[in-house]
Chimera marker file (.cmm) of the C-alpha trace (Angstrom):
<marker_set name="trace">
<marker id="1" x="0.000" y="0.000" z="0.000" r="1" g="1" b="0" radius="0.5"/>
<marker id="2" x="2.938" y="2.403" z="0.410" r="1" g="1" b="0" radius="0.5"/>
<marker id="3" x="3.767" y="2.346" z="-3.207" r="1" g="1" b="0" radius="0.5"/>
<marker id="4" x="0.149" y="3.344" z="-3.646" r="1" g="1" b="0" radius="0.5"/>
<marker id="5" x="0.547" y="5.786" z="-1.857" r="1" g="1" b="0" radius="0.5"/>
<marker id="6" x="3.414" y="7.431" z="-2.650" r="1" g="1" b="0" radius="0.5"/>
<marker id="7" x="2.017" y="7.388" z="-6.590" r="1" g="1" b="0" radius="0.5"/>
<marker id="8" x="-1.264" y="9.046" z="-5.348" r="1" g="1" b="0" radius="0.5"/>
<marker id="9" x="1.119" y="11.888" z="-3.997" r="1" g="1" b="0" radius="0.5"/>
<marker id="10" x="3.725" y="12.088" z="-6.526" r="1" g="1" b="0" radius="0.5"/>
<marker id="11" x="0.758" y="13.046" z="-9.042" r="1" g="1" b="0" radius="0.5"/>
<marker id="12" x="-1.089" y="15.462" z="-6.923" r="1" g="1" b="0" radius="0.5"/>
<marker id="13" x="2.070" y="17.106" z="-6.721" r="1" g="1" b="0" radius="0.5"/>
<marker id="14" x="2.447" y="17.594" z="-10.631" r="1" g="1" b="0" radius="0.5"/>
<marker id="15" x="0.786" y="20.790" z="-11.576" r="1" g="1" b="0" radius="0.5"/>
<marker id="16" x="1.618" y="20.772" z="-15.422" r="1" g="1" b="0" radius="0.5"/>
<marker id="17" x="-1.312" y="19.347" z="-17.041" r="1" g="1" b="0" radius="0.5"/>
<marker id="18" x="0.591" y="18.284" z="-20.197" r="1" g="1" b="0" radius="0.5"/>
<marker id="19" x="3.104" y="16.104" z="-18.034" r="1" g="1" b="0" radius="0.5"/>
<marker id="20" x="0.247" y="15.044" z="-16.013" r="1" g="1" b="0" radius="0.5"/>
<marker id="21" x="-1.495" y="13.646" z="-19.149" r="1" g="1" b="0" radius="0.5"/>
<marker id="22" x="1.862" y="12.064" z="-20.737" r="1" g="1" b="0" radius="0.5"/>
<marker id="23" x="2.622" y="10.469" z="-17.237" r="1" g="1" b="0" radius="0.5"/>
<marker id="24" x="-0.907" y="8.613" z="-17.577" r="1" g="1" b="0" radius="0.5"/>
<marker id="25" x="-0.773" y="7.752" z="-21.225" r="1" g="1" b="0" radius="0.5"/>
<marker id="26" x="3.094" y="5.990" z="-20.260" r="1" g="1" b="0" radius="0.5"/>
<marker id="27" x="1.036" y="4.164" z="-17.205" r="1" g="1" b="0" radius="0.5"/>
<marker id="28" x="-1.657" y="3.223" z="-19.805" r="1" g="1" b="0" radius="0.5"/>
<marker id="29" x="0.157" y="2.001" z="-22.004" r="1" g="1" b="0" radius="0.5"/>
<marker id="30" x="2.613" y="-0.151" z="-19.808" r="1" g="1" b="0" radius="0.5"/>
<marker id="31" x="-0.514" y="-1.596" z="-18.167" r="1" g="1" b="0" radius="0.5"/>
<marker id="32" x="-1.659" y="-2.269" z="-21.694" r="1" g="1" b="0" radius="0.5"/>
<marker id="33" x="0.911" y="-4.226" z="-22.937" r="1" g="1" b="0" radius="0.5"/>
<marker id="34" x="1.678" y="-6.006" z="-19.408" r="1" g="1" b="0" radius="0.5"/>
<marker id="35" x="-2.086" y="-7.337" z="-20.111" r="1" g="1" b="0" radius="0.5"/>
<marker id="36" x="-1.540" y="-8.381" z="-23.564" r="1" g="1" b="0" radius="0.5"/>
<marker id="37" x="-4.596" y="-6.089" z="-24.353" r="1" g="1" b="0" radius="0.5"/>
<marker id="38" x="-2.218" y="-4.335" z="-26.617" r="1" g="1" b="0" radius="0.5"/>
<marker id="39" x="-1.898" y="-7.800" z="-28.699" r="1" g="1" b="0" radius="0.5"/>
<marker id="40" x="-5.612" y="-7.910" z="-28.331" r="1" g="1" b="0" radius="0.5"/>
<marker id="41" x="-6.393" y="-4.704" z="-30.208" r="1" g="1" b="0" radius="0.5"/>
<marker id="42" x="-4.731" y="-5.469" z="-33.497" r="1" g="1" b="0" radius="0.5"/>
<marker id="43" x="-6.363" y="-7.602" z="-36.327" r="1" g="1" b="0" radius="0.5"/>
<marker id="44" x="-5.367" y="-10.869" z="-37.058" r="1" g="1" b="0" radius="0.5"/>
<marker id="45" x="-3.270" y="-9.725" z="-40.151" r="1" g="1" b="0" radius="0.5"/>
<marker id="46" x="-1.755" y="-7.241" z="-38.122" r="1" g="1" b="0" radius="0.5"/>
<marker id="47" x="-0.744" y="-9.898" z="-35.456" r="1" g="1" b="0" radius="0.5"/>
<marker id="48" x="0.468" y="-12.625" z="-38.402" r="1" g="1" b="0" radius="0.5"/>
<marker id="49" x="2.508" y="-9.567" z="-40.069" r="1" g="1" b="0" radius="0.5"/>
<marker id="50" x="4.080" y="-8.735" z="-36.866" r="1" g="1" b="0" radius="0.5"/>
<marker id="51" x="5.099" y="-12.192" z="-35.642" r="1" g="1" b="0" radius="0.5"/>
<marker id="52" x="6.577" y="-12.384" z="-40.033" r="1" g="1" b="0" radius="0.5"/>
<marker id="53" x="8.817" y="-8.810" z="-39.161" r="1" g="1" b="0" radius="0.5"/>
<marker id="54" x="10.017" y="-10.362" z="-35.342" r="1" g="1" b="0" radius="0.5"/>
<marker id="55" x="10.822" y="-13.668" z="-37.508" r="1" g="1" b="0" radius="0.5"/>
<marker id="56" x="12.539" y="-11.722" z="-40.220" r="1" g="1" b="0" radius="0.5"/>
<marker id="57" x="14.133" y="-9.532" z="-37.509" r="1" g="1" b="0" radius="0.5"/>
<marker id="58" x="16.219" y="-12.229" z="-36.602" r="1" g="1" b="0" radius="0.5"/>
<marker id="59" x="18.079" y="-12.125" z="-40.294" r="1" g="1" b="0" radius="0.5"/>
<marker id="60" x="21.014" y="-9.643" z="-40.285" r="1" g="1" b="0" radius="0.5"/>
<marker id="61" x="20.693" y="-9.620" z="-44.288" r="1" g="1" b="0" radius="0.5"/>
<marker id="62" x="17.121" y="-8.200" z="-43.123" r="1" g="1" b="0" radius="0.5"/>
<marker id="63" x="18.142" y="-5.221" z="-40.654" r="1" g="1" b="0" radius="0.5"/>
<marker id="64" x="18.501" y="-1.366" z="-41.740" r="1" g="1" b="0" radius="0.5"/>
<marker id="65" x="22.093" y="0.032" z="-39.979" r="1" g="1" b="0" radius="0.5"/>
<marker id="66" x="21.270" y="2.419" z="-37.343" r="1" g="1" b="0" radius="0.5"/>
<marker id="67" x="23.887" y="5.133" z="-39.339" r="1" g="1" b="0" radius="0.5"/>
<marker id="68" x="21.710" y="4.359" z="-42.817" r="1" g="1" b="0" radius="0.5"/>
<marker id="69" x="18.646" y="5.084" z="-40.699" r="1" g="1" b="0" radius="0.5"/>
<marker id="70" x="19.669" y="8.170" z="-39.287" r="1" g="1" b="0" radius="0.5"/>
<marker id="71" x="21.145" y="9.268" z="-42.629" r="1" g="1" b="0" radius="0.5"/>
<marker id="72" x="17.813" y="8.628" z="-44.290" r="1" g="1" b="0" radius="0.5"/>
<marker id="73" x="15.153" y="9.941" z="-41.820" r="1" g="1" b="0" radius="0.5"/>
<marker id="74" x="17.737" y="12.556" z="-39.989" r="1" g="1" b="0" radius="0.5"/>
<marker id="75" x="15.446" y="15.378" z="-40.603" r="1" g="1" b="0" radius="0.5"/>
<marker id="76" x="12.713" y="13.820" z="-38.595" r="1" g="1" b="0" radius="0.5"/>
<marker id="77" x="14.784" y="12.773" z="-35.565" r="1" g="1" b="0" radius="0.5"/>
<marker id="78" x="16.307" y="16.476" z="-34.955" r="1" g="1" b="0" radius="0.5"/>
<marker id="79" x="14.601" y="18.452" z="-32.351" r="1" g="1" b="0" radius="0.5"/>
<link id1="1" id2="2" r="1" g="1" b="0" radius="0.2"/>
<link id1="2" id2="3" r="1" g="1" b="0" radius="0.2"/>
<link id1="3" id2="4" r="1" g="1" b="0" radius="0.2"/>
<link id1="4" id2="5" r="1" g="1" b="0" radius="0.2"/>
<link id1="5" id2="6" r="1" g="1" b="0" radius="0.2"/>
<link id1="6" id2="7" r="1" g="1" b="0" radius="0.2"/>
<link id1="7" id2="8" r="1" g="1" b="0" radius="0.2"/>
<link id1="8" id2="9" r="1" g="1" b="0" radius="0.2"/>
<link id1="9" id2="10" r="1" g="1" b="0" radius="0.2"/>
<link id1="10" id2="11" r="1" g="1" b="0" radius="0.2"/>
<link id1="11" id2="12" r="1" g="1" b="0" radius="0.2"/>
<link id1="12" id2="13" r="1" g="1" b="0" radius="0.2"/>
<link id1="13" id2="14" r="1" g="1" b="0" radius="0.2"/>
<link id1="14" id2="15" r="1" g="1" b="0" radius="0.2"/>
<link id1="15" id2="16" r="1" g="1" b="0" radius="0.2"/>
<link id1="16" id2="17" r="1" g="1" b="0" radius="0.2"/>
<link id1="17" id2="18" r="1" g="1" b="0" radius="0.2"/>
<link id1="18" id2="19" r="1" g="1" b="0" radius="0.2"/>
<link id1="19" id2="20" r="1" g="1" b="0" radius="0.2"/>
<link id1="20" id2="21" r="1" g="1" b="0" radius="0.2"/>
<link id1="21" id2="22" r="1" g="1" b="0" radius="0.2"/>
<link id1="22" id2="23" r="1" g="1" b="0" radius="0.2"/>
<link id1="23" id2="24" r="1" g="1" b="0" radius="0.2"/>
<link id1="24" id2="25" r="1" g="1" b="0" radius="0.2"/>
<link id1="25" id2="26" r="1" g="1" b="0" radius="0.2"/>
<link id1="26" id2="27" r="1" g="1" b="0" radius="0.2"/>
<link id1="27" id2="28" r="1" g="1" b="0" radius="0.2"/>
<link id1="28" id2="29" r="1" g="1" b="0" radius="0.2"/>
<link id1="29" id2="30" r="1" g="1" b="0" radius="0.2"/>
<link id1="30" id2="31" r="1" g="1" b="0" radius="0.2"/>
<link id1="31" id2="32" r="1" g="1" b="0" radius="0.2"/>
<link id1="32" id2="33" r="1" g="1" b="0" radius="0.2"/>
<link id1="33" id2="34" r="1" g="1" b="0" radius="0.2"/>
<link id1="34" id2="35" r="1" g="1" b="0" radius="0.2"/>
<link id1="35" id2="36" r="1" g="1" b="0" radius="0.2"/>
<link id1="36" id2="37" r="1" g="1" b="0" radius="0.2"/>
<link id1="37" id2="38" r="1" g="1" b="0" radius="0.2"/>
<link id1="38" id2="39" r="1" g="1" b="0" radius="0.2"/>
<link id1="39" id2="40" r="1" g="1" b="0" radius="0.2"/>
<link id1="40" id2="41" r="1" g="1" b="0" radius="0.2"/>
<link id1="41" id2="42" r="1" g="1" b="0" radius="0.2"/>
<link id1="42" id2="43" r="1" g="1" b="0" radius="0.2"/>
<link id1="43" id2="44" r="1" g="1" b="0" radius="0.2"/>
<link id1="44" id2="45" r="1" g="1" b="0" radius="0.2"/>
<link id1="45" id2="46" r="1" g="1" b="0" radius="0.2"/>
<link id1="46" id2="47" r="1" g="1" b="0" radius="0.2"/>
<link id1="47" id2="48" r="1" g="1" b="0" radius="0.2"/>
<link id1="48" id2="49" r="1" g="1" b="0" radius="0.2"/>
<link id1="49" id2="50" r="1" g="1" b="0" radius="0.2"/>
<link id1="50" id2="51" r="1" g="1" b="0" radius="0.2"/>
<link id1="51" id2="52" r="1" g="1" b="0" radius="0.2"/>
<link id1="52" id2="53" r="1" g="1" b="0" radius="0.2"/>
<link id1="53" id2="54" r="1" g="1" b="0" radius="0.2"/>
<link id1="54" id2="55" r="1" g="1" b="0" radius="0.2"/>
<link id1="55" id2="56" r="1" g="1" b="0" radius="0.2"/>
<link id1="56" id2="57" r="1" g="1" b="0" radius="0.2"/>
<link id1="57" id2="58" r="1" g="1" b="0" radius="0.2"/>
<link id1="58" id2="59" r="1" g="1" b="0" radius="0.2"/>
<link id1="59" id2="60" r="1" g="1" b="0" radius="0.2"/>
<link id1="60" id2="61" r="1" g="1" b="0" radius="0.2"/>
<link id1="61" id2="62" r="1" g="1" b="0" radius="0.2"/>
<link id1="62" id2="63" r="1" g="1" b="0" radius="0.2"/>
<link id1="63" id2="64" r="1" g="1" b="0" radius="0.2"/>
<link id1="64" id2="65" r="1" g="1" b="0" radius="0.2"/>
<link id1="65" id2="66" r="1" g="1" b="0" radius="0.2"/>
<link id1="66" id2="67" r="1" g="1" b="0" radius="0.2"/>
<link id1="67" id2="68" r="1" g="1" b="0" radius="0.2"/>
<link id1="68" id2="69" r="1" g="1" b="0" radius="0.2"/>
<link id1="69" id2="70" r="1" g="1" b="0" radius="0.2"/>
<link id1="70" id2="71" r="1" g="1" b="0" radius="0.2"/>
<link id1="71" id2="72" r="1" g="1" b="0" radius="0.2"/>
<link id1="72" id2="73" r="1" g="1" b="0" radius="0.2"/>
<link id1="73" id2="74" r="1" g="1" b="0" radius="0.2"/>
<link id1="74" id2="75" r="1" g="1" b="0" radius="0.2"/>
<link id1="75" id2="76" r="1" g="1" b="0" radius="0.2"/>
<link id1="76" id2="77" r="1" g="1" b="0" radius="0.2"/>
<link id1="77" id2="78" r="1" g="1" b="0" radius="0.2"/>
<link id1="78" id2="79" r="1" g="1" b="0" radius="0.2"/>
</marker_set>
């Protein structure tokens, strides 16, 4: 209960209503996927294609290097 309790007054004691909502969409979504219910939400084509892309993921001739990727899409990661 202690945890619980100290959770309750770590968010009363955020007061920026942005963080406040970003902090509870990161608790969401951990819960989420903890529960499978994350699984649960996609089709069954979207489940089959993304056990294919973990199965492929385990191909080296199939991964992107992290320098290509960042050369490619380096506009989009700057801040």
């Amino acid at each position: 209960m202690k945890t619980r309790q100290q959770f309750h007054h770590l968010i009363d004691g955020i007061k920026d209503e942005e963080k406040l909502e970003a902090y509870f969409d990161l608790i969401q979504s951990l819960n989420n996927r903890t529960n499978g219910e994350l699984w649960n939400t996609l089709s069954k084509f979207e489940q089959e294609e993304l056990l294919i892309s973990y199965d492929e993921s385990n191909s080296p001739e199939n991964l992107v290097p992290h320098s290509l990727v960042k050369e490619q899409h380096g506009k989009w990661l700057k801040k």
